[in-house]
N, C-alpha and C positions, 0 to 999 in steps of 0.2 A: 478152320481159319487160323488157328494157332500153328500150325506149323507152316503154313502161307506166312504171316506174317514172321517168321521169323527164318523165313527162307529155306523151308525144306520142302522143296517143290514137289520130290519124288515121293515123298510120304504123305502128304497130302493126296498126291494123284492116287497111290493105292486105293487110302482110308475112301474117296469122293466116286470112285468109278462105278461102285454098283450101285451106286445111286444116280448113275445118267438118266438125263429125260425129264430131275425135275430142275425148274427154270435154276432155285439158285445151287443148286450142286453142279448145273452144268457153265455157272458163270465160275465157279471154284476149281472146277476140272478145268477149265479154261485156261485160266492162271496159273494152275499148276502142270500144264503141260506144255505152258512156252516158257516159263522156267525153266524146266527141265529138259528143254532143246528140242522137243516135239513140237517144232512151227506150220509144220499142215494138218496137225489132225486140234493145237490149238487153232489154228484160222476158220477151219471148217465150222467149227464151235460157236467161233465170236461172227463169223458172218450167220448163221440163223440166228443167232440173241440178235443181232442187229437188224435181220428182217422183220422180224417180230418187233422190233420200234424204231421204227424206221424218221421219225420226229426226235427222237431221244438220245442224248448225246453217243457216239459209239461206246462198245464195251470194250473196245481194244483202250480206253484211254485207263480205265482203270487197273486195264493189263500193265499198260506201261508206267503208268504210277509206282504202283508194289513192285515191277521188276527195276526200276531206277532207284529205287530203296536201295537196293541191294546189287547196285551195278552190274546188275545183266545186260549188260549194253548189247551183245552181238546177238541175243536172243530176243529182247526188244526188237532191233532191227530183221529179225529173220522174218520173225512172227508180224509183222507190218507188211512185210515186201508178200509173203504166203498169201494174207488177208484181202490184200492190194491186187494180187494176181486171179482171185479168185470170186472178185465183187472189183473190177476196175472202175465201174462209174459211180460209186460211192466219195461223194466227195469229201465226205469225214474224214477218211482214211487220207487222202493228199495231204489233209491238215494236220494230223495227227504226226503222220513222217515230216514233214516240214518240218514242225516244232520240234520232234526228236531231232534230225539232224542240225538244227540251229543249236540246239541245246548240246550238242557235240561239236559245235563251231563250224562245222562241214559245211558254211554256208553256197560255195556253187553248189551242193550236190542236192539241198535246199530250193536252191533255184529251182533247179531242173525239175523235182519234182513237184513245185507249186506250176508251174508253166505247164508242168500239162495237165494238171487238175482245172488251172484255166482254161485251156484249151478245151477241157471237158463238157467245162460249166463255166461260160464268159462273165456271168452274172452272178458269182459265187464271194460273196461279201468278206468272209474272215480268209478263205480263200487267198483272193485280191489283194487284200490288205499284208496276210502278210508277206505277197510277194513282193509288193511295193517297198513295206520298210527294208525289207534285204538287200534288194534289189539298191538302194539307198547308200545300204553300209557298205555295199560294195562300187563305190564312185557313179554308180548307175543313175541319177536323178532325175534326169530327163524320162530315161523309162520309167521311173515309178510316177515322177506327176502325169506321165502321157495315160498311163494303169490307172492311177485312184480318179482322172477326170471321168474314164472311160465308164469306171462303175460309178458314178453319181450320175452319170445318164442310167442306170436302171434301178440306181436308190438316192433319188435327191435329198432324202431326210437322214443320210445314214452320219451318226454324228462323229462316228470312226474313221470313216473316211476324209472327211472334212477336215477334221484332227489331222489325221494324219498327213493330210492334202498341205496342213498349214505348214504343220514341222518342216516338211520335207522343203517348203519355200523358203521359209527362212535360212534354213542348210544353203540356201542357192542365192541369198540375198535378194528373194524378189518378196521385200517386206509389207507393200499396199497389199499385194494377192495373198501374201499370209492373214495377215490381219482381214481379210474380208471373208478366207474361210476359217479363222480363229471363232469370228462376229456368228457365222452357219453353224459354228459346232456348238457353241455357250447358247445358240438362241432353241437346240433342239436339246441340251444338256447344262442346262444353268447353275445346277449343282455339281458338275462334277470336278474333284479337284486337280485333277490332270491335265484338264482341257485349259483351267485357268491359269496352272502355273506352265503350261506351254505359252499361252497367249500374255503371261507377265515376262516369258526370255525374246518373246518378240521386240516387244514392248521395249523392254532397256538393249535390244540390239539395235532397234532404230532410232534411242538416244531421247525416244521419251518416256524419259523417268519419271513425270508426275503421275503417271498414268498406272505404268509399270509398276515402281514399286506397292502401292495398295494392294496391286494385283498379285505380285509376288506371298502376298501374305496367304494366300491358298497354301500353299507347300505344309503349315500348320493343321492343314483337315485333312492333310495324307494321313492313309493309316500309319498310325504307331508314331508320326510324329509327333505329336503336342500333349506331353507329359506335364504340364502344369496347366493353373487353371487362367481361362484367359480373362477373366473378368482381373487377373495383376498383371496381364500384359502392358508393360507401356503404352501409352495412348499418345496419338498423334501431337506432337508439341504444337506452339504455336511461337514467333519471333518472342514474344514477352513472357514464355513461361517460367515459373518459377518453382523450382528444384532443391530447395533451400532446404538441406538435412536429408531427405527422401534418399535412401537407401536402393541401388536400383544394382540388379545381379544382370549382367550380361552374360547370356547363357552359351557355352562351346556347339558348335553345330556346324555340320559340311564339312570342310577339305579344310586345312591346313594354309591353303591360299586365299581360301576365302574369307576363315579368320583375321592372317595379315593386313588382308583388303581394308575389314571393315574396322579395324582396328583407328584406323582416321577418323572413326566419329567419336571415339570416347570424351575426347577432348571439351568438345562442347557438352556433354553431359555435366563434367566438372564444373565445366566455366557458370551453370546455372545455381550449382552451389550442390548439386548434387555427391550422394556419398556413394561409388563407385565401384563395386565388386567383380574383378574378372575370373569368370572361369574358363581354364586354357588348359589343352595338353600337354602335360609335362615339355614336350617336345618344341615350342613355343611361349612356353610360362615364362621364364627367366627374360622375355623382351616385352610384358604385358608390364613387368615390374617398374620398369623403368620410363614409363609413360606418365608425365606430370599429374599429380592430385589423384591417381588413382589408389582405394583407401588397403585394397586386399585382391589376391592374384588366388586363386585354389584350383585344385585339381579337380575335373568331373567327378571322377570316384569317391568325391567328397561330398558329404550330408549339404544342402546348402543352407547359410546364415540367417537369421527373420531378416528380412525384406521388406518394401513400401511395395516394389515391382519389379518383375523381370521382364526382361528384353532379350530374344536369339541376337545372333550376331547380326543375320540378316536382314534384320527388322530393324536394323538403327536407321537406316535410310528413309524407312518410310517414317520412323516416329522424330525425324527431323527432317521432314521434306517439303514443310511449308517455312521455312526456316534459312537465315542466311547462310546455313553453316553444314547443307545440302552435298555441299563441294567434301567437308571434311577438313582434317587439318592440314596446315601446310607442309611439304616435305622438305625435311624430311621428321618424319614422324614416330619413325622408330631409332632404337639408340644401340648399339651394339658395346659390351664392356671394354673401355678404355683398356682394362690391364689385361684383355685376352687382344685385343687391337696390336697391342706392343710383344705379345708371346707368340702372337700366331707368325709376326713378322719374320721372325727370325727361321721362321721352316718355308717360308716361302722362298722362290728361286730370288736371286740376288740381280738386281739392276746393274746396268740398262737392260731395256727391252719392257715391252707391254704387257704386264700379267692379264691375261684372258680366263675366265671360267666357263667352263661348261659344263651343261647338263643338256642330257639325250633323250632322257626319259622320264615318265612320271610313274607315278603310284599306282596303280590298279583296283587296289583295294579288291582282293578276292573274296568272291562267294556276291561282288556287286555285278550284274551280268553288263549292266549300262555304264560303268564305271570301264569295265574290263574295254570293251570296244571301245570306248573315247581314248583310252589309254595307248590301243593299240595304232589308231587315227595319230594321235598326238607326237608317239615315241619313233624314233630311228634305230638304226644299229650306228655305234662309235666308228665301223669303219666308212657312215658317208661324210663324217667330218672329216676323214683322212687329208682332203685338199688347203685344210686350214695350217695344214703343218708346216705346206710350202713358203709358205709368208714370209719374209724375213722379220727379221726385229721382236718377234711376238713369244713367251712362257704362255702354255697349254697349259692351267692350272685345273684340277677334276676335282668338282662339286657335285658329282653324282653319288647316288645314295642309293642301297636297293637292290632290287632282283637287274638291273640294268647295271649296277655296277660289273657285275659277271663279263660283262663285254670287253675289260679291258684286259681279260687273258687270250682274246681273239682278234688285239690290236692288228691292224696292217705293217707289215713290215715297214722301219722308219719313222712310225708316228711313236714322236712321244709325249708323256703326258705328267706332269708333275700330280701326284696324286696324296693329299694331307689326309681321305678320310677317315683313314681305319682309328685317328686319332679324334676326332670329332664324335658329342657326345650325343647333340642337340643343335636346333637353329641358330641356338644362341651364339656358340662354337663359328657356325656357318655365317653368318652376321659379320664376325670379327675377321674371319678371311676374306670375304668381300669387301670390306671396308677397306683390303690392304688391297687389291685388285685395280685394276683402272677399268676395267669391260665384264659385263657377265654378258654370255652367250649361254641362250637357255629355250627349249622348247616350253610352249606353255605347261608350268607349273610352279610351285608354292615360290622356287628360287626366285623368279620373275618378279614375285609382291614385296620377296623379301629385300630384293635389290631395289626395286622401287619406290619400296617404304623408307629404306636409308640412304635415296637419294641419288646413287651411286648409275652410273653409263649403263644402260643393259639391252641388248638385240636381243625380240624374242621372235624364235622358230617358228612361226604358228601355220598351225594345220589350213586347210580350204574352208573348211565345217566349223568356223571359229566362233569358240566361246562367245555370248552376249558382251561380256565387259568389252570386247575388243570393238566391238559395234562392226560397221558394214565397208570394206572399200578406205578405211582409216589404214594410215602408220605412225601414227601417231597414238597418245590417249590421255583423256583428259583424266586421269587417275595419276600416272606418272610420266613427270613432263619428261625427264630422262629417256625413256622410252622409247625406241624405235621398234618398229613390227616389220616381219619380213615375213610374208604370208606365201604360201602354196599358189600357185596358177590355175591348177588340179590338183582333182586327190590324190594322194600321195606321190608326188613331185618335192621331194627333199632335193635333188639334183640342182634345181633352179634357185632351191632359196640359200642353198651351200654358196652357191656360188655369188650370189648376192651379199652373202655376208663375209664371204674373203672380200671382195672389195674392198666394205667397209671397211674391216681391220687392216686391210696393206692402208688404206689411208692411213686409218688411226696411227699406225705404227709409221710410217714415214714421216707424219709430223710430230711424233714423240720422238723422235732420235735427235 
């Protein structure tokens, strides 16, 4: 096992071969002969271990565990397709490649071979499912709700399906039919925190938040979430509570946007007399500073202070939600530095004409698998803005950050773009250039909250599949009144909303001239 696990497949197979025949040398020859590029005589292997427990998860998956260690990818795949060719009606094996090829992003090729594992076994539960979620990410959603109805005719109690029945509705705005198979999955799985904090993004997309946010506090009994003890979680406020000295740390947690977001509630913490702690990513910190009455700004990497309570970020909502102040503070709410307002001015292009920013793309946060796909939903390539250049009267100012920055060495001929980032250090930076802006144009991310929090005109790009804040069939949001949303028709249809938004700006800019 020691030279298995450290990837020497061929020394292994020697030391393990005269000992074929017993059960676990013949699971170790196994492994170490599709390692080592031997994919039919490991298949021949893993199909008897698999007849021999034909209830018990396949042995191929342990195969592909150890070889994904150690990025066997094309041996993994060999040794699946051998396995696959050799035992075809084994529906493990569909599942098994499925997973692998998602897990290499090859989602059609995914497809294809969950579709015919269905085709195999119509009533094949994890199967189904996860043809359905794929099926999904690939604009498909008619077919995956037509798919997960079709298996709760042969498993009405299956609370995965259900689950997954609901996600997939609210992706599609049909929020009663979500919520009613949310109600099917909680009532066959009442503890699980998955199901709940899906059926709490329903909830605040359909714009009820009393409900919502309690439910939202699931997200706390994910694994590995809730590092502190919650008997100091803030507790639900009430209009007359009183905060008088009580020490309370708001904890960094989520995205960079969502911090911004929930940054509107600190406000009323203070106002209760409360003493104020934020913990913020460097990357953000320097605009936590400058929000009234708050006592101290630290870095997560930092020890935290004694305390009365803490509070996530996300949790302000619900521990102000019987409260008048639900709404949050008025915008604008965050404050960008006066003396970079007046430094940053001078690198921006010079008036007349409309300074416009934009951003194309979000963060990804790698190694997050569900991060990664939202990101890719979300983001564009810079050259389908190219049509905003025609505009008259309008400065292309770049507020993009990132692995997306890269894009603008593959600008389209003609488009230019006034670009200040390589000097930007932090948001704080990015704050002070927006303030000097008249428009941010931006696909849904952190820039969106940040422009919204300081007030300032901002179109945002948004996907089909949109975020809960943005709620349902709105262009508008009652977050930030500045705000206009110009959402997708279909999935990914940038075309439509480009051109939506040059409208806007040939306005904008004809009446600023």
């Amino acid at each position: 096992m020691q030279n298995l696990d450290a990837g020497h497949f061929a020394q292994a197979r020697a030391l393990v071969e005269p000992m074929c025949g017993d059960g676990r040398a013949d699971i170790i020859l196994a492994h170490a002969l599709a390692g080592s590029g031997r994919a039919a005589r490991a298949a021949r292997l893993l199909c008897r271990l698999a007849h021999d427990n034909p209830t018990a998860g396949h042995p191929a998956q342990d195969m592909m565990a150890l070889l994904l260690r150690h990025s066997r990818i094309a041996e993994i795949e060999a040794t699946l397709h051998a396995t696959m060719m050799q035992t075809p009606n084994d529906i493990r094996l569909y599942d098994l490649l499925g997973e692998f090829l998602l897990l290499q992003n090859r989602m059609t090729d995914a497809v294809e071979v969950l579709v015919e594992g269905c085709r195999r076994h119509p009533a094949a539960l994890r199967t189904g499912n996860l043809l359905a979620v794929t099926q999904n990410e690939l604009g498909q959603a008619r077919d995956a709700q037509a798919l997960l109805r079709h298996l709760l005719e042969y498993h009405p109690r299956s609370a995965m399906t259900h689950a997954n029945l609901a996600h997939i509705l609210t992706i599609d705005n049909q929020m009663d039919q979500a919520l009613h198979h949310h109600r099917q999955a909680l009532a066959l799985r009442p503890d699980d925190p998955q199901i709940h904090l899906n059926h709490a993004m329903t909830l605040l997309k359909a714009g009820r938040h009393a409900q919502g946010w309690p439910e939202y506090e699931w997200r706390l009994r994910m694994p590995g979430r809730q590092k502190h003890p919650f008997e100091r979680l803030l507790p639900t406020l009430e209009q007359n509570t009183d905060l008088t000295g009580q020490r309370i740390v708001v904890l960094s947690e989520a995205g960079l946007g969502d911090m911004l977001m929930y940054l509107r509630f600190v406000p009323a913490l203070v106002r209760r007399g409360a003493r104020v702690i934020l913990q913020l990513p460097r990357e953000i910190l320097p605009l936590g500073t400058r929000i009234y009455g708050v006592e101290r700004v630290i870095d997560p990497l930092r020890p935290l202070p004694a305390h009365d309570w803490h509070c996530p970020f996300g949790s302000l909502a619900r521990a102000l939600g019987r409260t008048s102040d639900i709404v949050g503070a008025p915008i604008p709410y965050l404050q960008a530095d006066p003396e970079k307002i007046l430094r940053w001015e001078e690198y921006l292009p010079s008036r007349p004409g409309l300074r416009v920013g934009i951003v194309w793309g979000g963060a990804s946060r790698p190694g997050v698998a569900q991060a990664q796909a939202i990101d890719r939903k979300r983001s564009m390539h810079i050259s389908q803005l190219a049509p905003l250049t025609t505009i008259k009267g309008i400065h292309l100012v770049n507020l993009q950050r990132g692995q997306h920055a890269q894009q603008m060495t593959d600008m389209p001929e003609g488009m230019q773009l006034y670009d200040p980032m390589d000097d930007v250090r932090d948001m704080d930076d990015t704050a002070a250039i927006i303030m000097n802006l008249d428009i941010v144009v931006s696909v849904d991310t952190s820039v969106v909250h940040l422009a919204g929090a300081l007030g300032r005109p901002t179109i945002m790009m948004d996907r089909y599949d949109n975020c809960w804040r943005w709620q349902s069939g709105r262009h508008d949001s009652q977050w930030y009144p500045q705000l206009r949303i110009v959402r997708q028709s279909r999935p990914g249809d940038w075309e439509g909303v480009v051109a939506q938004v040059r409208e806007l700006l040939a306005t904008a800019a004809a009446s600023h001239s």
